[in-house]
PATITOR-565349 format. One record per residue (C-alpha): chain; z negated, x negated, y; residue number from 1. Coordinates in nm, 2 decimals. Example, Ala and Ser with C-alpha at 12.3 -4.5 7.8 and 13.67 -1.06 7.14 Angstrom:
BEGIN
ATOM;A;-0.78;-1.23;-0.45;1 .
ATOM;A;-0.71;-1.37;-0.11;2 .
This chain:
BEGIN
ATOM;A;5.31;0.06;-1.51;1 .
ATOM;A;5.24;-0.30;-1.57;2 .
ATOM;A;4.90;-0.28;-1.45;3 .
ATOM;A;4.82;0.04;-1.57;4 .
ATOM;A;4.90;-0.10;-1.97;5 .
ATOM;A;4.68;-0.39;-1.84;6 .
ATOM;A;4.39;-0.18;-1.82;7 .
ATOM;A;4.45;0.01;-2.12;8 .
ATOM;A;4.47;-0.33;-2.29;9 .
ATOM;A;4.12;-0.46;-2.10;10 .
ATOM;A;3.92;-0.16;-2.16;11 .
ATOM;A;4.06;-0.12;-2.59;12 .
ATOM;A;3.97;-0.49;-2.59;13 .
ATOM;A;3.60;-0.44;-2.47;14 .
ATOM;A;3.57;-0.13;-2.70;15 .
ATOM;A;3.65;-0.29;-2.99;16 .
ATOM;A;3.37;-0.57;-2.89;17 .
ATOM;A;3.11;-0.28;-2.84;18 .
ATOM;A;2.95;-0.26;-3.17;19 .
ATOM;A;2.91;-0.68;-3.16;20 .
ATOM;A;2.66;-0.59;-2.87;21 .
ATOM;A;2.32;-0.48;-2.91;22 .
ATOM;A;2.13;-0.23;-2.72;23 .
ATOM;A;2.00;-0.47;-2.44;24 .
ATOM;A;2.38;-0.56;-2.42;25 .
ATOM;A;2.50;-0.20;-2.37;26 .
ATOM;A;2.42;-0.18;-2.00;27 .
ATOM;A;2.58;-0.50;-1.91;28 .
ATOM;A;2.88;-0.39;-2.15;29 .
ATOM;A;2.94;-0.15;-1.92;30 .
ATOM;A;2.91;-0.26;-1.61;31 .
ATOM;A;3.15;-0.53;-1.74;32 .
ATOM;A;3.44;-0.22;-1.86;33 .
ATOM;A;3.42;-0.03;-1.50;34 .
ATOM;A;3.50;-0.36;-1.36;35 .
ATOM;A;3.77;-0.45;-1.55;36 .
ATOM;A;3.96;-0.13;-1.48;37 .
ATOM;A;3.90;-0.17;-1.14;38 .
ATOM;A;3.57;-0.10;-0.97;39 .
ATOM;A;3.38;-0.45;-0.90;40 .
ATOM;A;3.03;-0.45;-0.89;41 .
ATOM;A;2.93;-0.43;-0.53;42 .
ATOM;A;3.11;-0.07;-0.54;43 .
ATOM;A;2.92;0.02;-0.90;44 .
ATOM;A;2.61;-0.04;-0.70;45 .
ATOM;A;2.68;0.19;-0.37;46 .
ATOM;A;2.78;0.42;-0.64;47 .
ATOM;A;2.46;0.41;-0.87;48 .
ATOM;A;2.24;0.42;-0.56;49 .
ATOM;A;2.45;0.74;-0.43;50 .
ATOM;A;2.35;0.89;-0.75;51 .
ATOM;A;1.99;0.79;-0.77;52 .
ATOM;A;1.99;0.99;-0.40;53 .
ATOM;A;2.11;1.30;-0.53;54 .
ATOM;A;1.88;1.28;-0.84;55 .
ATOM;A;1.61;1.26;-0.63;56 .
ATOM;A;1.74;1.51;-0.38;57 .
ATOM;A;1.76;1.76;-0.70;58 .
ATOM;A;1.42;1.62;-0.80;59 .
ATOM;A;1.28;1.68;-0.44;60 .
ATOM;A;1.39;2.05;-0.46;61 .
ATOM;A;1.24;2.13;-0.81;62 .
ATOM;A;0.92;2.02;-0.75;63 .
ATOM;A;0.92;2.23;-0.42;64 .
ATOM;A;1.03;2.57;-0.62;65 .
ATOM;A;0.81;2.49;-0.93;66 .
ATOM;A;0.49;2.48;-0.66;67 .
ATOM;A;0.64;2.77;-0.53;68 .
ATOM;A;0.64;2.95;-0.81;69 .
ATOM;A;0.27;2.84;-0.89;70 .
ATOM;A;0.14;2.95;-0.52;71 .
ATOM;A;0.34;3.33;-0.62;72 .
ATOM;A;0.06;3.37;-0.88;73 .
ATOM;A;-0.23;3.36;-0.61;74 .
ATOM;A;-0.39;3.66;-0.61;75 .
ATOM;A;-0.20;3.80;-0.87;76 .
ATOM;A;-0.37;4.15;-1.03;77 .
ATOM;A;-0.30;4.04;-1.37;78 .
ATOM;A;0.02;4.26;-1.43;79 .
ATOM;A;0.32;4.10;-1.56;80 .
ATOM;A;0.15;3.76;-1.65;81 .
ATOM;A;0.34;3.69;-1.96;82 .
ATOM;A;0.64;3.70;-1.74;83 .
ATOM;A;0.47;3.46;-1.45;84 .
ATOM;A;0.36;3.19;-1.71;85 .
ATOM;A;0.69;3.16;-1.90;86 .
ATOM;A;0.85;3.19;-1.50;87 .
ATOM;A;0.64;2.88;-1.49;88 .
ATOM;A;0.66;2.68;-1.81;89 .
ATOM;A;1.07;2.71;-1.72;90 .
ATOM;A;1.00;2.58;-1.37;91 .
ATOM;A;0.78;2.29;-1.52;92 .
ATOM;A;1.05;2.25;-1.81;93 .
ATOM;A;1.32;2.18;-1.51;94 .
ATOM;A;1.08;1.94;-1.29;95 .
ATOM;A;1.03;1.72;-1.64;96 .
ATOM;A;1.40;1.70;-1.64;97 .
ATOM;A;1.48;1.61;-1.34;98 .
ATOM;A;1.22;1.34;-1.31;99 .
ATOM;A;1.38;1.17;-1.59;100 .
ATOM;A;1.73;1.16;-1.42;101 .
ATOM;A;1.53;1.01;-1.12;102 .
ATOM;A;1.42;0.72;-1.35;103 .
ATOM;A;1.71;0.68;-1.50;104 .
ATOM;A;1.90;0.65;-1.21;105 .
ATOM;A;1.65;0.36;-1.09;106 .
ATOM;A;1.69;0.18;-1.38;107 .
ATOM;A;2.05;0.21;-1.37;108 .
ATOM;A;2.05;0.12;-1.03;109 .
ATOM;A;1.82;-0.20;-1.09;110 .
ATOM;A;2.06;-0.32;-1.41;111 .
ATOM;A;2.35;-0.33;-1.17;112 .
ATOM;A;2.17;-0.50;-0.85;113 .
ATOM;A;2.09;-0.77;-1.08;114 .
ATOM;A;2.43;-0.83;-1.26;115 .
ATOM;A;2.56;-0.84;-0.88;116 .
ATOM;A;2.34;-1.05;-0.73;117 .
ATOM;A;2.37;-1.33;-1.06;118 .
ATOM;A;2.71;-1.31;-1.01;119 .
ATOM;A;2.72;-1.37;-0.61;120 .
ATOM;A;2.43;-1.66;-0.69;121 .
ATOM;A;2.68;-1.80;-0.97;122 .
ATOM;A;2.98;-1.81;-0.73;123 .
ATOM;A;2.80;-2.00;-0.44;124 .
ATOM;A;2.93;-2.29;-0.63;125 .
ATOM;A;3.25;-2.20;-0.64;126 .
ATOM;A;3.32;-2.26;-0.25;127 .
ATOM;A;3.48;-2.56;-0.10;128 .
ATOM;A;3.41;-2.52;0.23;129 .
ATOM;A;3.03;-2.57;0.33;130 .
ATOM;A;3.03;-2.29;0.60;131 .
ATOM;A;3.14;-1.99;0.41;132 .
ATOM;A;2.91;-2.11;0.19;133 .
ATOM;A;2.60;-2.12;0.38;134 .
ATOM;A;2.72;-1.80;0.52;135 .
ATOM;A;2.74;-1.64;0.20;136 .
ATOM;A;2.40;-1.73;0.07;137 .
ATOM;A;2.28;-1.61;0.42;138 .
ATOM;A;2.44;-1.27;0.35;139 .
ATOM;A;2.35;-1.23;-0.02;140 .
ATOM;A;2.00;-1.34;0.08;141 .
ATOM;A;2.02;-1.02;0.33;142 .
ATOM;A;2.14;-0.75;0.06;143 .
ATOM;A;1.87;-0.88;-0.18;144 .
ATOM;A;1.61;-0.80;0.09;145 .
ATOM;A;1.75;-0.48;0.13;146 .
ATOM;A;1.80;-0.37;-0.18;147 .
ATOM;A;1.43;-0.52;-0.24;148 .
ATOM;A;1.32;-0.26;0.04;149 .
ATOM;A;1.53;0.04;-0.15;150 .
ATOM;A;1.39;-0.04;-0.49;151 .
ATOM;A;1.07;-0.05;-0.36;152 .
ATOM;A;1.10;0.28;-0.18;153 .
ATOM;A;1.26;0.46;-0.49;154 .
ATOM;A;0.92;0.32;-0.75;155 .
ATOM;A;0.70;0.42;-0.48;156 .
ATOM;A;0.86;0.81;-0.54;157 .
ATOM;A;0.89;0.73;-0.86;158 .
ATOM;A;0.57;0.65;-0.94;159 .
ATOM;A;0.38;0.98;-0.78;160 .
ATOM;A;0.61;1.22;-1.00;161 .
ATOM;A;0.41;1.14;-1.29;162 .
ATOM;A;0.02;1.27;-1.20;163 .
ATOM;A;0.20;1.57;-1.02;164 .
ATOM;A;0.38;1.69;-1.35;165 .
ATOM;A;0.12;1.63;-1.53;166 .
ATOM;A;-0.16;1.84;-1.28;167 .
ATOM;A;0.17;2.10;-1.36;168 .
ATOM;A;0.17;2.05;-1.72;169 .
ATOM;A;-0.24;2.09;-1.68;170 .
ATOM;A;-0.20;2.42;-1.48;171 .
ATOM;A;0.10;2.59;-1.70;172 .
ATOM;A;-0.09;2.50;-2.05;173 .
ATOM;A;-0.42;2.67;-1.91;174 .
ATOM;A;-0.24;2.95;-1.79;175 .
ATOM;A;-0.10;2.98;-2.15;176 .
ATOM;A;-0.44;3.00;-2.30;177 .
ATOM;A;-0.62;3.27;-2.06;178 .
ATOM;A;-0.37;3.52;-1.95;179 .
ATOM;A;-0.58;3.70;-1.71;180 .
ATOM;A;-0.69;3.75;-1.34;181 .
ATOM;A;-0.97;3.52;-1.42;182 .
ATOM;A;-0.77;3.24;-1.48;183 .
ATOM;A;-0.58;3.27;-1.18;184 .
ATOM;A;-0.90;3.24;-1.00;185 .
ATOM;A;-0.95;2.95;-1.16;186 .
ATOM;A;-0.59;2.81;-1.03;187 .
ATOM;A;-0.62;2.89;-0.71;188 .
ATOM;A;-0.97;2.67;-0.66;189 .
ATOM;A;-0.69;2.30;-0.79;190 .
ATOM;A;-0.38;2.44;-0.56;191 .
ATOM;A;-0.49;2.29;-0.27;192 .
ATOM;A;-0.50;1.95;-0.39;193 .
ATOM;A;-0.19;1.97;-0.60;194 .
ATOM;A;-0.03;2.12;-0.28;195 .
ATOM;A;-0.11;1.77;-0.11;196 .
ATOM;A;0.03;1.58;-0.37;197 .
ATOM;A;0.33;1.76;-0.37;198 .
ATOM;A;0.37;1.70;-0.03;199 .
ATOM;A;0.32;1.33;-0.05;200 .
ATOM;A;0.53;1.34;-0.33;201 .
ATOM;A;0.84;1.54;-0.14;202 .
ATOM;A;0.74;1.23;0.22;203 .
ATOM;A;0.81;0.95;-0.05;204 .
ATOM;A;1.15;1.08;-0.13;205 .
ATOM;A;1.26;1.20;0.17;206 .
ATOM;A;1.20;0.76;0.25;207 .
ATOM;A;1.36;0.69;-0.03;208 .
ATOM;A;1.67;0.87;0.01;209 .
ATOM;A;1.66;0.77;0.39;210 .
ATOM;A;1.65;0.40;0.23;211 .
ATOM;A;1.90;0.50;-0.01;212 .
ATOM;A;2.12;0.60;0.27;213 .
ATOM;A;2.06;0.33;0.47;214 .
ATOM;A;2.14;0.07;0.21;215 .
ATOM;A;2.49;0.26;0.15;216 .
ATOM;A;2.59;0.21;0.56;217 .
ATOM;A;2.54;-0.14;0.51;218 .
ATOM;A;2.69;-0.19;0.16;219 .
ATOM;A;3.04;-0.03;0.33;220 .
ATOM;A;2.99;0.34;0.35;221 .
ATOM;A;3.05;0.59;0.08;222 .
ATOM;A;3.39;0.65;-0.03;223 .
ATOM;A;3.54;0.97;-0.10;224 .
């Protein structure tokens, strides 16, 4: 009971400091509340990276079913096209979406690698003994490899979701204009080359996420 008023206490204290913070504050505002009731910041970051894998998992799949979609409209005899473009501009509408949970996610992910890592550089200080230490700046030298590795991974994705929505956004908004069997002819001869980003697109995240993974083993595991 004690502990639990504690909390309450902690956490009306630092939202009564909210508004004193500005928006470049926010993020560090609340790193700084899920650690004071209870979730230090090592665990914030298994968690954030967690969540950037599934966003990207999510992601991953969308882009799959909106190429899907697109490739459904090869060779199609013209009936129904209405239907097939707004099929389409829904499919493209989700893949836009979900590519800006990916981002966030990495940014969110970044924010709280960096608050961790000032912290563990801060503390180094701290210790008496020469040993622990040395091993501790070994160790935290390790994780900010790794992590270096994972961030790396997750931009790399990152960055080729952008020139595939955008040969989507190319093919949906021509589509709108010339609903007819001629402009699926016209589709079909840009597939192939969108199909091949898409598939470098879906190799990236499947490393990511095998990073992301990777990174959670050796951060402790995830929790259920």
């Amino acid at each position: 009971m004690r502990r639990t008023i504690c909390c309450t206490s902690s956490f009306t204290m630092l939202l009564l400091l909210l508004p004193l913070f500005g928006a470049a504050g926010c993020s560090s505002t609340g790193i700084a509340i899920r650690e004071s009731l209870g979730t230090p910041k090592r665990e914030q970051l298994v968690d954030r990276v967690e969540e950037t894998r599934e966003a990207q998992e999510d992601a991953k799949t969308q882009f799959a079913s909106t190429l899907e979609e697109l490739q459904a409209l090869s060779g199609f005899d013209g009936g129904g096209l209405e239907s097939a473009y707004k099929r389409l501009d829904s499919q493209l509408d989700r893949a836009e979406s979900r590519a800006e949970r990916v981002r966030d996610k990495i940014r969110s992910v970044d924010r709280v690698a960096t608050a961790l890592f000032n912290e563990w550089e801060d503390e180094l200080d701290e210790y008496a003994t020469e040993s622990l230490r040395n091993a501790s700046a070994r160790q935290l030298d390790e994780t900010k490899q790794r992590f270096g590795d994972l961030l790396f991974a997750m931009r790399k994705a990152e960055s080729k979701m952008a020139p595939v929505l955008a040969a989507f956004g190319d093919q949906v908004l021509f589509l709108k204009h010339n609903l007819n069997a001629r402009a699926i002819a016209s589709l079909d001869s840009t597939l192939g080359e969108l199909e091949d980003e898409i598939a470098v697109l879906i190799r990236d995240m499947e490393a990511s996420i095998a990073e992301a993974n990777a990174f959670i083993d050796e951060m402790g595991g995830e929790r259920q």
